[in-house]
Steps between C-alpha positions, in 0.01 A plus 500: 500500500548777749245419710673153523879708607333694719317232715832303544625762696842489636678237824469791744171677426370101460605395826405820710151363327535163627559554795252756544222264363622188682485759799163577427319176428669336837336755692152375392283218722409304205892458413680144571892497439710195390815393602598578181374844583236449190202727636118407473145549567225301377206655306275216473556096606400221358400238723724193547600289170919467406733763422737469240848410508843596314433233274138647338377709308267765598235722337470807619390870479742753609518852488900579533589845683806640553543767811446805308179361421568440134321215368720186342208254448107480528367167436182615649425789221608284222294198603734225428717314781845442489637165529816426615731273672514555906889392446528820209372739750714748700569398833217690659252365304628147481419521933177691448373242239509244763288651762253544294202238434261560179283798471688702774645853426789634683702826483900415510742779577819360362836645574811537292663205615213259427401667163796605238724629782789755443530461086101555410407313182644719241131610432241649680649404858763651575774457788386460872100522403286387765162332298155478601296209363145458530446152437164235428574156438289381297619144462786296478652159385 
């Protein structure tokens, strides 16, 4: 349980984070912004085939940072995808989802605004968080 207080970490020291990651990963060649300001670069592509919209669901693995590098999820160590609605996803995802085609593996840096924003989600994410998501898809329907 403390480990989970102390990666929440408060609005201030969480958005001096933010912006210092966001920062970072812009700053990078590999890095594509949205207009959205959702922040990418692609790790592998898959060639061609459809990319899902807000009305599938998806199967993915996901590893689920937050800036202070503390890990929220890791699909890929526990071996078993998570499936989801695109339309449940936070905002960040929902637009990363569908730029993706299956197989390919992209690294999203999410921002506050597109993730759970100012309130956190009570839990391990806590207010202002930037989150960085290493996504596969895997499939989707």
């Amino acid at each position: 349980m403390a480990k989970r207080k102390q990666s929440k970490g408060s609005r201030g020291s969480n958005k001096n984070l933010t912006e210092e990651i966001i920062s970072k990963f812009q700053q990078r060649a590999d890095v594509t912004a949205t207009a959205s300001g959702l922040l990418y670069r692609i790790i592998e592509q898959a060639e061609g085939g459809e990319v899902p919209g807000m009305h599938n669901s998806v199967k993915v693995h996901q590893r689920i940072k937050l800036g202070d590098g503390s890990v929220i999820d890791d699909t890929y160590k526990k071996g078993l995808p998570e499936e989801y609605a695109v339309s449940e996803a936070i905002e960040g995802l929902q637009e990363g989802f569908q730029l993706m085609g299956v197989g390919s593996r992209y690294e999203f840096v999410i921002p506050p605004e597109l993730a759970w924003g100012k309130r956190g989600n009570s839990g391990a994410i806590g207010p202002n968080a930037v989150m960085i998501v290493d996504v596969r898809l895997v499939s989707f329907e």
